[in-house]
N, C-alpha and C positions, 0 to 999 in steps of 0.2 A: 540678632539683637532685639532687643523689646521695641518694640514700636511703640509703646507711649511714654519711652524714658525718652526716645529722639525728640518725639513731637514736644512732649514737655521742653527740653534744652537746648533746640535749635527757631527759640522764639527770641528776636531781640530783648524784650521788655523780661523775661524769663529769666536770659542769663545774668541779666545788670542786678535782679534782683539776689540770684545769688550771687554774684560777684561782690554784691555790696553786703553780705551776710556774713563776712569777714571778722568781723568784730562782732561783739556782743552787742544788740543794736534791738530797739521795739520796732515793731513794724509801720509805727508812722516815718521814722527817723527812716528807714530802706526806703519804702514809698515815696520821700522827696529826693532822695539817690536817684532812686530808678526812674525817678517822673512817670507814674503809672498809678492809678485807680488802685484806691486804701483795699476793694474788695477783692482784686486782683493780686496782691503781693499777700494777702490773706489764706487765699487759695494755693497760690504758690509754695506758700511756707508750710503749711497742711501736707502738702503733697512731697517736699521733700524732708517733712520730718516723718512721712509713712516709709519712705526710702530707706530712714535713717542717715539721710545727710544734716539733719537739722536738729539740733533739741532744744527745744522752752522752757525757763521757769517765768514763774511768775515773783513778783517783787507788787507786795497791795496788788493796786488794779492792774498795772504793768506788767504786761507777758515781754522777756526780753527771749532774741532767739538766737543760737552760737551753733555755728558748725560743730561738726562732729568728727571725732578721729579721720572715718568714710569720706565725711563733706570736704574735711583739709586736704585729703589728697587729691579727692576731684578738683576741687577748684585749683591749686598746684599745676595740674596736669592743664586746665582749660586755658590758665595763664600763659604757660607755655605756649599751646595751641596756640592762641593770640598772636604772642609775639614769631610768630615762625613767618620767615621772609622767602617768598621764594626766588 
């Protein structure tokens, strides 16, 4: 497995970001989801739209960011993960 897909998504502040990338959402509106640094959910959203769990338009100044076909089933599957009781 890749080793900086794990390190990327086994960071708390990581997955709230994409957890909360659910919706069509700009990245200040994630950033007070996640409670985490505007430059960090920045980076994060970078890194999973190189993935291709993420895509951007822009609207004027407004970059808004939406999962992707890819991002809906991971995040599906991590939801899962969550709720799994042992």
């Amino acid at each position: 497995m890749n080793e900086d897909i794990l390190k990327l998504f086994f960071k708390e502040k990581t997955l709230k970001i994409f957890l909360n990338t659910e919706k069509e959402e700009y990245a200040a509106k994630i950033r007070n989801k996640a409670v985490c640094m505007y430059s960090y959910v920045i980076t994060c959203l970078k890194k999973f739209e190189d993935l291709g769990l993420v895509r951007s338009e822009r609207e004027g100044r407004i970059k808004r960011y939406k999962l992707t076909k890819k991002g809906k089933e991971l995040d599906g599957k991590i939801r899962e993960l969550l709720e799994f009781k042992a």
